[in-house]
N, C-alpha and C positions, 0 to 999 in steps of 0.2 A: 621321549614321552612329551606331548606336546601339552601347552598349559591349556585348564578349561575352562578356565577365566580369564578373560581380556582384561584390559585395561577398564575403567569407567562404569564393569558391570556390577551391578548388586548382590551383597552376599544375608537374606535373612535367616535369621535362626531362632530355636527354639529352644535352648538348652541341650543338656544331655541326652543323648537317644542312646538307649540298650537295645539288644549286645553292637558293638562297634564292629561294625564288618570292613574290609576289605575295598577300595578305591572310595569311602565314604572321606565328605572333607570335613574338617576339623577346623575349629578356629582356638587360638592359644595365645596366650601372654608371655611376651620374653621379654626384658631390658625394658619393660615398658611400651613396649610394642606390638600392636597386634598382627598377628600370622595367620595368613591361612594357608592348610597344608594337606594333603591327601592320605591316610592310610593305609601303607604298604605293608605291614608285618603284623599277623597277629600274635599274641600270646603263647609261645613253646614253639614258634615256627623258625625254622632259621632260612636266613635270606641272604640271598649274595646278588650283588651287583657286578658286573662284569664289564668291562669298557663297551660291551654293546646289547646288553640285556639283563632284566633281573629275571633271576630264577629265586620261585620259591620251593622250599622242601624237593630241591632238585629236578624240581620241574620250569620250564620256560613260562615265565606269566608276563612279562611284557619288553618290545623293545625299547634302549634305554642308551643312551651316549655319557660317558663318563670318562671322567683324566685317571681316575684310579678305580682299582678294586678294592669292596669293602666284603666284607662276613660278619653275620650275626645270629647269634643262637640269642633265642629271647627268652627270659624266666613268665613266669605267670604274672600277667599286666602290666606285660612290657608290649610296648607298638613301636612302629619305625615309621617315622613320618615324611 
């Protein structure tokens, strides 16, 4: 997946937008740091990464390069960023 933000581009926002859908991007606080990150997995979906594509709910949604495999069942207001 290729990134869809460059380097040097601008990112405005406006707070919280409901419901959180799917490739929408996010911006978050970690270590003091701000992130921005795209939403892959909704709430009760489970998601797997595969060394050349993510499937969700066992379906193909996009291709993807990875060193490893991951799996994720998500509870209610859980995302995978």
């Amino acid at each position: 997946m290729e990134p869809s933000l460059k380097e040097s581009q601008f990112v405005l926002t406006k707070g919280i937008t409901y419901p959180i859908k799917r490739n929408q991007i996010v911006l978050l606080k970690y270590d003091d740091k701000l992130l921005i990150k795209r939403i892959i997995g909704l709430p009760r979906e489970t998601i797997r990464i595969d060394r050349e594509k993510i499937i969700v709910d066992d379906k193909i949604w996009k291709p993807y390069r990875s060193k490893k495999n991951y799996i994720w069942e998500l509870d209610a207001n859980k995302f995978v960023i």
